[in-house]
N, C-alpha and C positions, 0 to 999 in steps of 0.2 A: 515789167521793166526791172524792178529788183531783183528777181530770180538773173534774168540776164544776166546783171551787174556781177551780179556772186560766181556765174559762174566763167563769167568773161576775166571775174578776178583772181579764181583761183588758173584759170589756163594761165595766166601771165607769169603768175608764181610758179607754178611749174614747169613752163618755159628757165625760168632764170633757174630754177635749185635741182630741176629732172627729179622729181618727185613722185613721178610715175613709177617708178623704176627702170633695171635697164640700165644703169649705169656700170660702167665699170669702179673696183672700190681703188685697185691697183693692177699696174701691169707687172711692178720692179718693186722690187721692196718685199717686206714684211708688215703685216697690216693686221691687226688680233683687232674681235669682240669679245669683249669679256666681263663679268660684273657678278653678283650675287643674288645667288636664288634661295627663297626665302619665304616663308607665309607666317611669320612670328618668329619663329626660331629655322637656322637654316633647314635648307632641302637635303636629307641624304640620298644620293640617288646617281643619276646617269643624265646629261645633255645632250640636245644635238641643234645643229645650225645648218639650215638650206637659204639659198641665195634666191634672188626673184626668179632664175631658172630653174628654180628647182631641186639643184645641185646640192648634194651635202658636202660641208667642208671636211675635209681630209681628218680633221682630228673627233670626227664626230662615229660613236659617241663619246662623251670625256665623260669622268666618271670626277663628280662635284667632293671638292674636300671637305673639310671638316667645319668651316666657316663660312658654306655655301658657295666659295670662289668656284671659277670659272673662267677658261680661257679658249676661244677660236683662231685661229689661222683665216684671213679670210681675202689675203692677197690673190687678186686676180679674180675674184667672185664678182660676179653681178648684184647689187645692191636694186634694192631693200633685202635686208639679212632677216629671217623669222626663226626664231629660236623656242624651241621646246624642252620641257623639263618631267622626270618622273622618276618619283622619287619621296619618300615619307618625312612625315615631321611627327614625333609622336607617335610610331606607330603607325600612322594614319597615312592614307594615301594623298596625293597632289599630280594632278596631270595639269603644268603649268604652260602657256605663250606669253612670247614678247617679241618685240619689232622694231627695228633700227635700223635709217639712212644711211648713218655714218660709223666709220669703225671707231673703237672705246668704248667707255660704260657704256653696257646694258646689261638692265636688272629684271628677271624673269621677278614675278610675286603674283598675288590675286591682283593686284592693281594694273602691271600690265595685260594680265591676260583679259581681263574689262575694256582698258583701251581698245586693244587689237580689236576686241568683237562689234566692239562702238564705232571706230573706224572705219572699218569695211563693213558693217550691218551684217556678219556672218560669223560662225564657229569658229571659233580658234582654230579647233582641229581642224576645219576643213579651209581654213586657208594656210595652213601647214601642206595639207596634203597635195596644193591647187596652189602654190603661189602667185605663181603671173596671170590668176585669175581672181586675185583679192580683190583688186579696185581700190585699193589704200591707196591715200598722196599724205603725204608730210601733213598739211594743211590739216586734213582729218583725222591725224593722229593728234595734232596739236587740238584740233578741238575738242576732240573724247576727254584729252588730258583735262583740261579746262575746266570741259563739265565734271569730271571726277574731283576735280579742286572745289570746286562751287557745292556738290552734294555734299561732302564732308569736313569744308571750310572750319563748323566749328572743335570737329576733332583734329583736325588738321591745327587749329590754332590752339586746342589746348597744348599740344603736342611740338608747338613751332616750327610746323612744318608747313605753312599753310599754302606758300607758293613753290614746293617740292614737287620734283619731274619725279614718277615712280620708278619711270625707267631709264635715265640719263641723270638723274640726282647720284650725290652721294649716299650710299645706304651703307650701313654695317649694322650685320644681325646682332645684336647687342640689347634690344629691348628699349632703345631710346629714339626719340625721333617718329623718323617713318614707321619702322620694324616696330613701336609700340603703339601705334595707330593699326597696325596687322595683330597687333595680338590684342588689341581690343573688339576686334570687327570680325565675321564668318563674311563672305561674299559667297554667293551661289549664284552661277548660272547657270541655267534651262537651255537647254537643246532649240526651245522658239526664242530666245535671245528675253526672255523674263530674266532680272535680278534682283534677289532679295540682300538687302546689308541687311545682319543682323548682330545686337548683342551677341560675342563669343557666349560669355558665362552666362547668361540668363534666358538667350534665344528668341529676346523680341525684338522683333520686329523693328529697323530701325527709318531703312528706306526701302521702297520698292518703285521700279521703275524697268522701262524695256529697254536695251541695249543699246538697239537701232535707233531711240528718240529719249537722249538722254537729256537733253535739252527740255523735255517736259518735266522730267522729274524733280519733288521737292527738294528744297536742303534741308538737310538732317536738324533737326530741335534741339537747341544746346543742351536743354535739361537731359535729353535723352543720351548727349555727348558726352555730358559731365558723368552721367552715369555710366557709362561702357568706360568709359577713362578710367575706372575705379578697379578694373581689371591690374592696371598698371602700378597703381598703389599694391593691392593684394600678392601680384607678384614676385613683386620686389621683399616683400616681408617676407614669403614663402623661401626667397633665397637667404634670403638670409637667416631664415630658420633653419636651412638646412645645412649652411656654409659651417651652422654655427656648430647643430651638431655634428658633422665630420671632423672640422679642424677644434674646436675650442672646448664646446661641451659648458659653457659658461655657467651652469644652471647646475652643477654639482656631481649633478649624477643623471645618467641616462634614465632611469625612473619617472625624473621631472619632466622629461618630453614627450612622454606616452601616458592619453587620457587614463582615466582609472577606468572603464566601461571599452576599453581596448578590444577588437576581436578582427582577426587578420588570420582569415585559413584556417579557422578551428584554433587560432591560438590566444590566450587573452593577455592581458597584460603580463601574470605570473612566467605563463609560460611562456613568452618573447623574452622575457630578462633572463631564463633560467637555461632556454637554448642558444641563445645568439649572445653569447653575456660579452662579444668581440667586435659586432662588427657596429658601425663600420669597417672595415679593414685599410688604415690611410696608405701603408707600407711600401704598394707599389702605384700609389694613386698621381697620375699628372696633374687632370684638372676636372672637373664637374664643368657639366655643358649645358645646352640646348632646353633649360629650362621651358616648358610650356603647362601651361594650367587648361586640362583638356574635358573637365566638368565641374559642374557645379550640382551640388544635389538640392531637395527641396527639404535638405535638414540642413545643409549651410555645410554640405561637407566638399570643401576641393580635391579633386584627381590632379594629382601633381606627377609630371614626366621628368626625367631631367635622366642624361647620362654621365656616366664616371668613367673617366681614359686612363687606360693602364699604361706602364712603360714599354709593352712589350705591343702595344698596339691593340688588346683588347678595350671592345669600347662594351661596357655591362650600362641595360636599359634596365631603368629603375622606375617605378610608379607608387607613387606613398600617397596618404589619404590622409587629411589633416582637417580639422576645426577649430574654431577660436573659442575660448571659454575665457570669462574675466579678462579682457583683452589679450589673451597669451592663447598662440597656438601650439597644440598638441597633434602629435601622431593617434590617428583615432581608429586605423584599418579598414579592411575593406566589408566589416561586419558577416562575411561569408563563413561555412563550417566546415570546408573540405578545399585543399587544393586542386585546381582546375586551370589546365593550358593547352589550349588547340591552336595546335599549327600548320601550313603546309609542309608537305616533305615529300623529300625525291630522294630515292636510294638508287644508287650504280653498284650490286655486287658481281663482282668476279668469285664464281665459282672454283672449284677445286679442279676441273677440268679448263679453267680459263674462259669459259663463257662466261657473259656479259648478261646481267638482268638488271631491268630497269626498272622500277616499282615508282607509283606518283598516289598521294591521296591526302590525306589528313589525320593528322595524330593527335587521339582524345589520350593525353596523361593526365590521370585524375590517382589522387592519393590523398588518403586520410591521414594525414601527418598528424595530427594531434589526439585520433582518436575519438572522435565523435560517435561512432558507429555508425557509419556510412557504409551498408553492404552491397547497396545496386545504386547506378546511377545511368539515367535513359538518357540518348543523343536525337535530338532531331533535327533536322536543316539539310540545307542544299546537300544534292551528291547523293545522297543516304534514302534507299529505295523501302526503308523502314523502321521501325524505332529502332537503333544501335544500343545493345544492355550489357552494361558492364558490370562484372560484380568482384568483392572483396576476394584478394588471395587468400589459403588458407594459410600461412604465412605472413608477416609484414602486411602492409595498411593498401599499396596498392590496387587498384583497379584493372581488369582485364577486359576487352571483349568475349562474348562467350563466343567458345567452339565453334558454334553451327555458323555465326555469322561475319568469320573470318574469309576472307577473299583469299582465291587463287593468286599465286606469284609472291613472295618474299615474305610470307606469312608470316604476322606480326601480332603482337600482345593488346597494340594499342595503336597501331596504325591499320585504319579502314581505306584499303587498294581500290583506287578508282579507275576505269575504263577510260581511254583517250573520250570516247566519244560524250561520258558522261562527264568528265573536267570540261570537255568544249560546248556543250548541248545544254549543261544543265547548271553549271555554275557561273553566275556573272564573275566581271575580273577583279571586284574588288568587293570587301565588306559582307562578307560571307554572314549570315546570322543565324548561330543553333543556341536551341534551347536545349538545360539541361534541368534536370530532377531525379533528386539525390531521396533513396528511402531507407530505412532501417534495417530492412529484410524483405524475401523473396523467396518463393517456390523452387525450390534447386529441381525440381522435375521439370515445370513448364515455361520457368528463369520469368513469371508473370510476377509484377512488384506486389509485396503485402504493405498494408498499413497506407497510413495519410503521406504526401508528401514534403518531407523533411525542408527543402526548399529547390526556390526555383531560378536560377541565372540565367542570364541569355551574354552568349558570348561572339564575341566578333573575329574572325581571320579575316585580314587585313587585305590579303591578295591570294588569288589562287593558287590552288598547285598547278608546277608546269605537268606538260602530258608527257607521255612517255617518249612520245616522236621528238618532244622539243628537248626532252634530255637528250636524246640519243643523239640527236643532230647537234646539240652546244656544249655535248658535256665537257668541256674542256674548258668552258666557262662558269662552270657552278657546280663541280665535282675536285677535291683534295686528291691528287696519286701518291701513292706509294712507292718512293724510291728507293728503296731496301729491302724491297719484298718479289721474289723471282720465283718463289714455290712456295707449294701447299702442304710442307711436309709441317706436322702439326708440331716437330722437335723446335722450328725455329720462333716458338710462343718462348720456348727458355725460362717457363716456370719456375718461380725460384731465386732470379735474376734480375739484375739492375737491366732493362732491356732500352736500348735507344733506335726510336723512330723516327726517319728521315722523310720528308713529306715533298710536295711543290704545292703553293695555293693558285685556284683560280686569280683571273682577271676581270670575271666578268662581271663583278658589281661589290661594295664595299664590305668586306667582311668585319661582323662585331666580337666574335668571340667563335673559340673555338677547344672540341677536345678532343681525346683517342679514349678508345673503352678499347680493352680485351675482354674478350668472355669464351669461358670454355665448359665443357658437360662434359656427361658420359651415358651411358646407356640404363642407369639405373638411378636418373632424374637427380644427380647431381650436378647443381651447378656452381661456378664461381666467377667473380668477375674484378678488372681493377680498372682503374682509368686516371687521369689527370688533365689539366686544362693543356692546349696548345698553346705554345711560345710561339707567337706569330711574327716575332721580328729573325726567328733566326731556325727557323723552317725543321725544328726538331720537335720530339718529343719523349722524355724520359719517364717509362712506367717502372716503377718498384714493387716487383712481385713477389710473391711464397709460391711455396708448392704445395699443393691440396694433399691431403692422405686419401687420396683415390685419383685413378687413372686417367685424365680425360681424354676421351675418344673425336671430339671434335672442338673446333674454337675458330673465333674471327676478331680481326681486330680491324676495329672500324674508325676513320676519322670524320669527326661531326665539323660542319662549318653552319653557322648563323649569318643571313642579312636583318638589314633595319628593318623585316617587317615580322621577323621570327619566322620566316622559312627557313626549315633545317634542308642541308642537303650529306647525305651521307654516302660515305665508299667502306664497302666493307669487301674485308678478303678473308676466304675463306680457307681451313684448314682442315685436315683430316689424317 
């Protein structure tokens, strides 16, 4: 008899609000959803929004600003609206949902995409994919919500937020409120609709419960809330550690903010003050961003994220490593002994004959900047049908792949070419993990490593590389052109010369920085090269060159562009 009741009372309700969906939003007019997407610090990245038919709205995908906002068109769409988000924080990847009746706020975060799955007892993504097949009514959004208020009530109320909608509330990524109850919590959900909340910084275990029966699950232990909330104190000092050293420096001297047991890349204390004795650089600085604290170590060390906006639209990602001694935090490094960055990358070169090659894989730049003696360093992890061994230039500090196990097509120094079918077959789309191991020295006959190894990191790409079909089919979305370049005669490099390059930028996802290199040789293994950052608000670029006292017989000049996840994509043209 109660079962009846419940569900003779939610048809009534439905009756009156059409919660089923299936509604039209508008016939006339102008109607937007729109709101902020977010998981502690905004989303960079790309949205999209379909209607209960299906339908994507006309401005889908929109490409999320700088403060997670977010805006749909969604006059004349059939309601319920389901909205998807993908796109990093940190680095790090987020494939977000969220779902709304009516047009206005809505906020994509981990908290709606919980709702949605609670809701309908199903995938987010697959009631994205399947809308008018979710089985959501309003009713059951409102009670997922409920229960999500009920599991985290006491973080919720450390926080004053405790009867906040996640996804029709007011939200600004800002770190306070809701968005500071997101940067104290991880949510994980499983594919069978399992969810763990846990501690951000320390990884335990806060709540666990199933998607589809949230209703059973406990409410979170204050002690445990008071604890994960201490994420939000630490934060806040970390900015203001760092607001302090770019604008103020209150502490006398940069000296004072860097531990004495310093070690960042091979470099120690000494030699951090002795090479960088400038930066920060404030000069062309707007604002410092997107603060997020993305580890905690088991020496009490945090991984701090945060970016810095140029004037000119470059946004530069920063990760500093800091600990508290005598209550006063210090920059302490990342205790590593060689610089080390893998990224994905897609190169489109035009050749001298005007063909087009596409090159996709992964780029180990590894360099001994401070001299350690680091002469081989082995790659393992997805993609890589074997250990990858790089070893020292004999020249500069540098790492190379050897010879033998360079790939066919765009051959490169330190980009490992991957096959469509091994980007598609063998690497997942996100969170790539290679290990690396740095030695002393090595057999230059059989490139087999000598001696113990120096050390061991394990590094993460964040997302894969795209495959060559999918450059070739987009590339007008994640490839720079060359508007000033019509031939490959190698005179119009203008060695020598104040030379100015004219560019257009993609559209197809948020660019953070960008440069041009020139580089030119000759036949008797001389090289040389020059490059400068792109000016990305005003689509040029001015390299200041000399002329070599020797000939060169070929050169290219290539424009590099970066997204949020450190995918390079490069265009280069080639000359002769």
């Amino acid at each position: 008899m109660k079962k009846l009741f419940l569900i003779t009372g939610l048809f009534l309700i439905c009756l009156a609000t059409g919660c089923d969906g299936g509604s039209s939003a508008s016939n006339s007019g102008s109607l937007t959803v729109s709101g902020v997407a977010a998981a502690g610090s905004p989303i960079v990245g790309q949205a999209w929004l379909k209607d209960f038919n299906g339908d994507f709205s006309s401005d889908s995908p929109t490409i999320i600003d700088g403060d997670g906002n977010f805006s749909f068109d969604v006059s004349g769409m059939q309601r319920p609206f389901f909205l998807q988000v993908k796109g990093n924080v940190a680095g790090n990847y987020y494939e977000l949902y969220s779902v709304t009746y009516n047009p206005g706020r809505t906020n994509i975060n981990p908290l709606s995409h919980l709702a949605l799955a609670a809701s309908a007892e199903k995938r987010p993504a697959a009631i994205f994919d399947a809308p008018e097949q979710s089985g959501i009514t309003e009713r059951s959004l409102e009670r997922a919500i409920e229960e999500i208020q009920r599991m985290l009530q006491p973080l919720l109320e450390l926080n004053n937020v405790e009867n906040s909608d996640p996804i029709q509330g007011t939200f600004v990524a800002d770190h306070s409120g809701l968005d500071a109850v997101l940067d104290a919590i991880d949510i994980n959900l499983e594919d069978d609709l399992d969810v763990t909340i846990s501690n951000k910084l320390t990884g335990e275990t806060l709540v666990q419960a199933a998607a589809d029966d949230l209703v059973s699950a406990e409410k979170m232990d204050y002690a445990d809330a008071n604890q994960a909330n201490e994420s939000k104190t630490v934060l806040s000092e970390l900015i203001d550690l760092i607001e302090d050293y770019w604008f103020t420096q209150s502490r006398s001297a940069k000296a004072n903010y860097i531990a004495d047991d310093y070690l960042f890349n091979g470099y120690d204390k000494t030699l951090v003050l002795a090479n960088y004795p400038d930066w920060p650089d404030t000069t062309d600085l707007v604002t410092l961003r997107h603060f997020t604290i993305t580890d905690k170590s088991n020496a009490d060390v945090y991984t701090l994220y945060y970016e810095s906006v140029l004037t000119d639209g470059t946004i530069n990602q920063n990760t500093t490593f800091v600990n508290k001694s005598n209550g006063q935090w210090y920059f302490c490094g990342n205790g590593f002994l060689y610089n080390a960055r893998l990224r994905a990358r897609g190169v489109k070169r035009i050749h001298v004959n005007d063909n087009i090659e596409y090159c996709a894989g992964v780029d180990f730049y590894i360099n001994d900047y401070a001299a350690q003696g680091i002469e081989m360093v082995t790659v393992d992890g997805p993609g890589l049908p074997e250990t990858i061994k790089l070893v020292a230039r004999q020249t500069g500090t540098k790492l190379d792949i050897i010879t033998s196990q360079r790939t066919d097509g765009c051959i490169k120094t330190h980009l490992y070419n991957m096959s469509d079918d091994t980007i598609s077959n063998e690497l997942d789309e996100t969170n790539l993990a290679y290990t690396l191991k740095a030695y002393a020295n090595y057999d230059s006959n059989t490139y087999a490593p000598i001696g113990t190894v120096l050390e061991t990191r394990n590094i993460i790409v964040s997302m894969r590389p795209y495959t060559r079909a999918e450059l070739t089919a987009h590339g007008a979305d994640y490839f720079a052109l060359h508007n000033n370049l019509s031939t490959h005669d190698i005179s119009l490099c203008e060695l020598g010369d104040t030379v100015e390059y004219q560019y257009t930028l993609p559209e197809g996802f948020v660019i953070y920085r960008g440069h041009i290199e020139l580089y030119f040789s000759d036949d008797d293994d001389h090289v040389g090269s020059f490059e400068t950052a792109l000016e990305l608000d005003n689509y040029k670029a001015t390299l200041v060159t000399s002329a070599p006292s020797w000939t060169p017989t070929y050169a290219h000049v290539s424009l590099y562009l970066y997204d949020g996840f450190d995918r390079m994509f490069k265009t280069q043209w080639d000359f002769e």
